[in-house]
C-alpha positions as CSV (number, residue, x, y, z in Angstrom):
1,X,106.7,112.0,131.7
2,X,110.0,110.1,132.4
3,X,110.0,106.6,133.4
4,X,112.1,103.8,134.2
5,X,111.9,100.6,131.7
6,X,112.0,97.5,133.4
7,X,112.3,95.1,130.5
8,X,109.4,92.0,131.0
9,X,110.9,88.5,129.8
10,X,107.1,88.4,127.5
11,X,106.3,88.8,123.9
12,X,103.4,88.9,122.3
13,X,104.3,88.7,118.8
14,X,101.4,91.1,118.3
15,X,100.0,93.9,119.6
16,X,102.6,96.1,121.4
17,X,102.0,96.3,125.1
18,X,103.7,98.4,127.9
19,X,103.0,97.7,131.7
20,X,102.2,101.0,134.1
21,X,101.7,101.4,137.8
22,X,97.5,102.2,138.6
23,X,99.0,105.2,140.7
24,X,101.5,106.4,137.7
25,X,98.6,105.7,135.5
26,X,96.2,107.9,137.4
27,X,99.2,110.6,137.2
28,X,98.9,110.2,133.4
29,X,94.6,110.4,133.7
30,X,95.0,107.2,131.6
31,X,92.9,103.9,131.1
32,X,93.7,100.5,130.3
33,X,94.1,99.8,126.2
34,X,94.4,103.8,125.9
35,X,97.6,104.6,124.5
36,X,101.3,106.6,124.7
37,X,103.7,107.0,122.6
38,X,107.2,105.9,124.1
39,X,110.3,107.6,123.1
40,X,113.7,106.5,124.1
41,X,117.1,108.7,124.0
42,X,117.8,107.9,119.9
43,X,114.5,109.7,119.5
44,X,113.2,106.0,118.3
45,X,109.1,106.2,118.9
46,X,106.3,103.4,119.3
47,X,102.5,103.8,120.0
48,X,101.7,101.1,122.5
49,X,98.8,99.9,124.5
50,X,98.5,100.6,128.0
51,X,97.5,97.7,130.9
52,X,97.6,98.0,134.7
53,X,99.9,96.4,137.6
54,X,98.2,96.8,140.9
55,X,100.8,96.1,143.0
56,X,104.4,97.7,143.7
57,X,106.4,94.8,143.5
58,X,105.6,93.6,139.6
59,X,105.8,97.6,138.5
60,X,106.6,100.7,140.9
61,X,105.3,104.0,140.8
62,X,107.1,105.8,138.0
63,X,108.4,102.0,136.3
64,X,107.0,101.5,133.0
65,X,106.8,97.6,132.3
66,X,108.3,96.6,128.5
67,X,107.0,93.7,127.0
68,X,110.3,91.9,124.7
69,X,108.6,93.0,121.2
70,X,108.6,97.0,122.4
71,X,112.1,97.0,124.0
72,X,113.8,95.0,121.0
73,X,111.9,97.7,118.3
74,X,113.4,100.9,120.6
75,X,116.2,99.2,121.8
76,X,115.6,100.1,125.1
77,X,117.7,98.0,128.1
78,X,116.6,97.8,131.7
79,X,116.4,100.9,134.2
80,X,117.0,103.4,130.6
81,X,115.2,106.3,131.1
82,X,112.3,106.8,128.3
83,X,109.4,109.5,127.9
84,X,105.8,108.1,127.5
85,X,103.5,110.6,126.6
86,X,99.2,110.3,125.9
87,X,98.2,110.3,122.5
88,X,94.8,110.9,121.5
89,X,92.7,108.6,119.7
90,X,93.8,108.6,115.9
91,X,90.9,110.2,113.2
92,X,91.1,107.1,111.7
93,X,88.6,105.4,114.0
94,X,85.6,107.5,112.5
95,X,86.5,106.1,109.7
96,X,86.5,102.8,110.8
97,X,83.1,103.7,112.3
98,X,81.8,104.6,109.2
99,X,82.6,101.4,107.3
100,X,80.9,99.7,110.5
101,X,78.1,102.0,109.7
102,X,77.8,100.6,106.0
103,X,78.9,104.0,104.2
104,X,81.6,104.0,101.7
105,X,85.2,104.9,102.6
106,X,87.3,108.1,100.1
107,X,90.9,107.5,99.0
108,X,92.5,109.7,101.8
109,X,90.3,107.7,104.3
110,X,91.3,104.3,103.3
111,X,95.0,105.3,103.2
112,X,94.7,107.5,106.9
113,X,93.2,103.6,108.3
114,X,96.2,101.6,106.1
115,X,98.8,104.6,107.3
116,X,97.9,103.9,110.9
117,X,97.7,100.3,110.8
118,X,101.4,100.4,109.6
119,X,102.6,102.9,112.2
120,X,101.2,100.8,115.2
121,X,98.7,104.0,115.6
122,X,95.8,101.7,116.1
123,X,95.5,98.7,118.3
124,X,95.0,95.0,117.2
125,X,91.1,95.4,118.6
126,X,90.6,99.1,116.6
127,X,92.1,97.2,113.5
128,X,89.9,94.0,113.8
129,X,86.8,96.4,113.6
130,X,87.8,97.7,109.8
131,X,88.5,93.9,108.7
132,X,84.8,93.6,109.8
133,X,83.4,96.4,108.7
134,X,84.8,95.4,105.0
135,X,83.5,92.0,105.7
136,X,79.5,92.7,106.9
137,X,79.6,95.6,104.1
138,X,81.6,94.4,101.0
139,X,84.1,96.8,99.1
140,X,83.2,98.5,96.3
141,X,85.6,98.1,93.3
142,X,86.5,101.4,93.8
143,X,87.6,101.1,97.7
144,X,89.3,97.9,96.6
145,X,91.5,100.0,94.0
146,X,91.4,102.8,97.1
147,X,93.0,99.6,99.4
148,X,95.6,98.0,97.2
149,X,96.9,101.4,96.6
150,X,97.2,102.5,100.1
151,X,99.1,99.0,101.0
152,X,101.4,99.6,98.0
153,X,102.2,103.2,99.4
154,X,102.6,102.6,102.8
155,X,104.9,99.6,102.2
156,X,108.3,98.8,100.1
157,X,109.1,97.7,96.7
158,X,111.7,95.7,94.6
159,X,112.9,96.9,92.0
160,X,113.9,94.8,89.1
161,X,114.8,97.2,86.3
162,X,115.2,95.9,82.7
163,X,113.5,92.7,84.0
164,X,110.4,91.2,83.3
165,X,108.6,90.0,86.4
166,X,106.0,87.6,86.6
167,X,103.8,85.7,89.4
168,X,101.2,83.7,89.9
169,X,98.6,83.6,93.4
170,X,95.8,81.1,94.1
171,X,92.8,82.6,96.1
172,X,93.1,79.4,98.4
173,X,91.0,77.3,100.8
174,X,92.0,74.1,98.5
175,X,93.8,71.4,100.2
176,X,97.1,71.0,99.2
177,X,97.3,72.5,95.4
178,X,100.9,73.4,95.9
179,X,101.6,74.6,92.2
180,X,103.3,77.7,93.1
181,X,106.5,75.8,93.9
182,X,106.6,73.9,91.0
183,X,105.7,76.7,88.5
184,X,108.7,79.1,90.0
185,X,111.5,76.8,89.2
186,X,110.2,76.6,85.9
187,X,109.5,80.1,85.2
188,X,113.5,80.7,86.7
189,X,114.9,78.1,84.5
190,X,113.2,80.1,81.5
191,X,115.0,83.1,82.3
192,X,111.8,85.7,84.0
193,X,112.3,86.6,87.4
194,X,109.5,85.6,90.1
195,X,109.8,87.0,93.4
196,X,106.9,84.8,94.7
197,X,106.3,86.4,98.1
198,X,103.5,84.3,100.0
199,X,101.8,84.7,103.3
200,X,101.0,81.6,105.7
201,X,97.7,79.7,105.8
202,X,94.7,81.6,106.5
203,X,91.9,79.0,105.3
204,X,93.7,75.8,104.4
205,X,96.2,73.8,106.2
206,X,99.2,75.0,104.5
207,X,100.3,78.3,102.7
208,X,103.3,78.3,100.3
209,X,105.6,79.4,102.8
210,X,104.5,77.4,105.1
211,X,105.6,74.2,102.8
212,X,108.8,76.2,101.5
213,X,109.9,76.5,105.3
214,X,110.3,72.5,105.5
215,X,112.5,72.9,102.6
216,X,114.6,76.3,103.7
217,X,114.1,79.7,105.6
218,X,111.7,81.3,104.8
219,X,111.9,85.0,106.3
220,X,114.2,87.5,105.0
221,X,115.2,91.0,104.5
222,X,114.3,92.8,101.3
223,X,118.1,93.3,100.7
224,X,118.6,89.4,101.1
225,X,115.4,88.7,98.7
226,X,117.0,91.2,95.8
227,X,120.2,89.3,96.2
228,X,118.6,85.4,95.7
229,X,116.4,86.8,93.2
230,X,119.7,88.2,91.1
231,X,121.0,85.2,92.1
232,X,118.6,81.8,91.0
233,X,115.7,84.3,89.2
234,X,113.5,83.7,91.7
235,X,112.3,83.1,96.0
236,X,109.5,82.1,97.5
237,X,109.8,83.8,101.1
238,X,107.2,85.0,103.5
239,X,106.2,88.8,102.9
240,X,105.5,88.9,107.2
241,X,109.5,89.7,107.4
242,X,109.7,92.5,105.5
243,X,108.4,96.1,104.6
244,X,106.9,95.1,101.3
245,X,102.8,95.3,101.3
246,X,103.6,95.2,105.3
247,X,99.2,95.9,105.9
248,X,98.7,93.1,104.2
249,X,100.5,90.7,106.5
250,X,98.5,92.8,109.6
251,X,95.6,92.1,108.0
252,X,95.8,88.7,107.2
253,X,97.0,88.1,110.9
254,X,93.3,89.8,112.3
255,X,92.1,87.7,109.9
256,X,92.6,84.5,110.8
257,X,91.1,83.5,114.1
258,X,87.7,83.9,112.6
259,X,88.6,83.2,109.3
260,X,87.7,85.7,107.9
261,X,88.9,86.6,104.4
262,X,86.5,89.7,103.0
263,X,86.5,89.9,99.2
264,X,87.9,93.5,99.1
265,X,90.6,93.0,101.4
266,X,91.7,89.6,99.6
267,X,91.5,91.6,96.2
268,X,93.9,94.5,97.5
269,X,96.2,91.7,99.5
270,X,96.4,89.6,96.7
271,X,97.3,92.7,94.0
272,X,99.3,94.9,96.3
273,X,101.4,91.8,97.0
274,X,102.2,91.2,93.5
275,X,102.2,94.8,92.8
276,X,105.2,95.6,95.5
277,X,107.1,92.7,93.9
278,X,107.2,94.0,90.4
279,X,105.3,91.6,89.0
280,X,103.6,92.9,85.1
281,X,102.1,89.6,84.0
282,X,100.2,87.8,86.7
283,X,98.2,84.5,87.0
284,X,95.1,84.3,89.4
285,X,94.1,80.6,89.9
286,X,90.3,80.2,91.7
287,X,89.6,77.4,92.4
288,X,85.4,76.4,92.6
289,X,84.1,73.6,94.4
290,X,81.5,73.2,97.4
291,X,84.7,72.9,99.8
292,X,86.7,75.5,98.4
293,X,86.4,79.0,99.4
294,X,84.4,80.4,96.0
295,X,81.9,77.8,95.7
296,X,80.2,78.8,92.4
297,X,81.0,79.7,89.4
298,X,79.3,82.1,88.9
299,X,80.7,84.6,92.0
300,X,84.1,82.9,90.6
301,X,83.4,84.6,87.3
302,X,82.4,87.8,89.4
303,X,85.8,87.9,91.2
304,X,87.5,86.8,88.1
305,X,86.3,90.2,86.2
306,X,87.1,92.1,89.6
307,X,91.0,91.1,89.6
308,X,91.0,92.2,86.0
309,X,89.9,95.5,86.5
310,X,91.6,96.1,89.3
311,X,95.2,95.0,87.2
312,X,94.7,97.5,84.7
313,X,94.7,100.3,87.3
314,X,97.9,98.9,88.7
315,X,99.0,98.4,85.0
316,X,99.1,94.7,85.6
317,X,98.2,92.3,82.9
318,X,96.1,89.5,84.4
319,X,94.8,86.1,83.8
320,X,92.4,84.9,85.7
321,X,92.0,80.8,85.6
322,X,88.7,78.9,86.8
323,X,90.0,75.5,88.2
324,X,88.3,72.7,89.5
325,X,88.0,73.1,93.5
326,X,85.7,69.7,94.1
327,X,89.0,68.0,95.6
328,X,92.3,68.7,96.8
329,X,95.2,69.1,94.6
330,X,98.3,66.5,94.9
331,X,98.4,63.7,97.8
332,X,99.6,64.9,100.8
333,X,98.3,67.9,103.3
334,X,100.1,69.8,105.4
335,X,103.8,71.3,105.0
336,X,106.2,68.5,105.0
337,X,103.6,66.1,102.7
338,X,103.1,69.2,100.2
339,X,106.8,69.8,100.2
340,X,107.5,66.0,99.3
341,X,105.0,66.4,96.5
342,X,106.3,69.4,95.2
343,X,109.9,67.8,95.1
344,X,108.7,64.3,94.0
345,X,106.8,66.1,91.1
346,X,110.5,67.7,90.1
347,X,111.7,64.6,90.5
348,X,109.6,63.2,87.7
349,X,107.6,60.6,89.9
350,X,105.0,62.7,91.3
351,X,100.8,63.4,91.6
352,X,100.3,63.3,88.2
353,X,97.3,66.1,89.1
354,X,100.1,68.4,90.4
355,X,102.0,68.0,87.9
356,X,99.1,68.8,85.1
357,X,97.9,72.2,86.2
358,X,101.4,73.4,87.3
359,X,102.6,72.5,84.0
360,X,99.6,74.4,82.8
361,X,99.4,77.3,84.3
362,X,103.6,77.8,83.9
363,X,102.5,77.6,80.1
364,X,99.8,80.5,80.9
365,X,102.9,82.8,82.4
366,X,104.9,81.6,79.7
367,X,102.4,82.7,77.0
368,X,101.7,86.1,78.8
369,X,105.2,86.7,78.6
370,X,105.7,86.1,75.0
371,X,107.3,82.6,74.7
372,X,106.2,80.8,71.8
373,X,105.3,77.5,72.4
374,X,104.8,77.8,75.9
375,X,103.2,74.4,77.2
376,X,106.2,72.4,75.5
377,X,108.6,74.7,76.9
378,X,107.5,74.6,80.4
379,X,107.2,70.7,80.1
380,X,111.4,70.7,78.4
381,X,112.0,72.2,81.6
382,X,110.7,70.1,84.1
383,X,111.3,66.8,82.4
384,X,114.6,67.4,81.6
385,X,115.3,68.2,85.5
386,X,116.4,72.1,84.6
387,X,113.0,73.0,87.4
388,X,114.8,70.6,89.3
389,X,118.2,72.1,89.8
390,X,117.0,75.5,89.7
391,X,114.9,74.4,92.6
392,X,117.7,72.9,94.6
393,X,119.3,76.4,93.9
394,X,116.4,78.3,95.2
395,X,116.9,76.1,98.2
396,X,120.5,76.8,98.8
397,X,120.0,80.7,98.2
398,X,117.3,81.2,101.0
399,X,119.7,78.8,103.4
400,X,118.4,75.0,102.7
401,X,120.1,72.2,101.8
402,X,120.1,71.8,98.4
403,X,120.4,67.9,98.8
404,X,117.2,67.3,100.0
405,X,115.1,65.1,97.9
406,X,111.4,63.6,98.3
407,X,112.5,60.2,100.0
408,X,113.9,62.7,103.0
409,X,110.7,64.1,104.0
């Protein structure tokens, strides 16, 4: 059916949302939340969700209301012309259903739900229902592997030929414990490439790129990432901005008002993440305490074995480190305190906790990597201000100002 856009001046930075008339609704035979497919001239397509104007003024008969996020993705303009057609509900859903039901999910259905996630074929709601489905009936290891593998091939990848790539992720929910942006600069300044791509909190008050953002942008395309990485050795950018493990960010996002954070899906998130960048040696830090999000140490040692296994499928060599969780890990909270920490511990004057396990686990990815004498080589770097200045040129890369110091923040 042809219909005329009228663009709304509304986004909802989530799920995508067109506007019809009750009586060009009824035409249709459709119901609010069902959903059409919209097609514009270029033969660009998006699956949206469907809600009602009952009046003539907001939306006449034969207008189709566009919410900002749909008409920017077609590039559609006000009073264009654009088919919306019904869709019928995607197969996917029965297998959303029978995750719900507690039954175990094949290969082709996990990648059918991952597929459809991607493509917008399944509404924020529909979505929310697999992230609890995995969550009241746990992943097995094998619809883990099933999950990371559908995320990796329904998403982007950089290629780094010839290089070595490493990385490094914390499971989170510890305060602070901002080690990631000390250990890059030093891996950089060694010579590896890390192209640490992070995702924003979920259950602590910071995530890395949160804390990189009050230092420089953090959102970039994947052309723009390759060319900082050959550039400094390194980024540490937000993976929400760009193709690469693009479910995971989804995911994370239905996560978090409840948050929720289901083992399975953090296993996949975590490897498919570090899996799209390359990455062939990788450091897992959990952290254990009665406030952090593994409490024991014994489930610790349970997820610990789980990440391994699931590395050697993805031929990823993992290390998985137990740290202490009772307390957070540096002295501020919160992006611009973390991000004077980070700097300050550069700087050679900072939380002398910070500054111990980053220099530890930067020896760990050293090691893995084959440098000899990996502890003293990591602490050369940083005390000699190399992490330092390869820091600042991280900064300048991804469009900060290199100047910056602790006493600015």
């Amino acid at each position: 059916m042809k219909l005329k856009a009228k663009i709304l001046n509304i986004a909802t930075k989530g799920p995508y949302i067109a506007i019809l008339n009750k009586v060009t609704a009824a035409k249709l035979n459709i119901e609010p939340l069902d959903r059409i497919k919209i097609r514009d001239g270029s033969k660009k397509e998006l699956v949206v969700a469907v809600d009602f104007s009952y009046g003539k003024k907001e939306i006449a008969e034969n207008e189709i209301g566009l919410f900002l996020d749909v008409s920017d993705i077609l590039g559609i303009r006000d009073n264009e012309l654009v088919n919306a057609s019904i869709i019928p509900k995607p197969v996917s859903l029965e297998f959303i259903k029978k995750k719900l039901d507690g039954h175990e999910l094949s290969k082709d259905e996990m990648d059918k739900i991952i597929k459809d996630i991607v493509n917008n074929e399944l509404t924020e709601i529909e979505s929310t229902y697999f992230v609890s489905g995995c969550y009241i009936h746990k992943l097995s290891l094998d619809e883990a592997a099933y999950l990371t593998e559908a995320i990796l091939n329904n998403g982007g990848r950089l290629n780094f030929s010839g290089k070595t790539v490493v990385d490094k992720h914390s499971v989170g929910g510890l305060p602070a414990n901002r080690t990631t942006m000390v250990i890059t600069p030093i891996i950089a300044a060694a010579g590896f490439y890390m192209p640490k791509t992070s995702t924003r909190s979920i259950t602590s008050p910071a995530g890395t790129s949160d804390v990189m953002e009050v230092l420089a942008p953090v959102s970039h395309s994947k052309e723009k990432i390759m060319d900082i990485v050959k550039k400094t050795n390194a980024c540490m950018v937000w993976g929400g901005t760009m193709d690469l493990a693009s479910a995971d960010d989804k995911l994370i996002k239905l996560e978090r008002p409840l948050n929720l954070d289901p083992e399975g899906i953090m296993l996949a998130s975590i490897l498919a993440k570090k899996a799209s960048a390359g990455a062939s040696h990788v450091i897992i830090d959990i952290p254990v305490g009665p406030e952090a999000k593994i409490k024991e140490i014994k489930k610790a040692k349970d997820l610990a074995k789980k990440f391994i296994v699931l590395g050697r499928r993805l031929n990823m060599n993992i290390k998985v480190l137990l740290t202490d969780g009772s307390q957070p890990v540096g002295n501020g909270v919160g992006p611009a305190l973390e991000a004077r920490d980070v700097l300050s511990v550069l700087e050679g004057h900072g939380p002398v906790d910070l500054r111990d396990k980053s220099l530890y686990m930067a020896s760990m990815i050293l090691e893995m990597a084959g440098v000899p004498n990996s502890y003293n080589k990591a602490k050369n770097i940083l005390d000699s201000g190399l992490a330092l200045h390869k820091m600042k040129d991280i900064i300048k890369a991804q469009g900060g100002n290199p100047k910056v110091s602790s006493s600015d923040i």
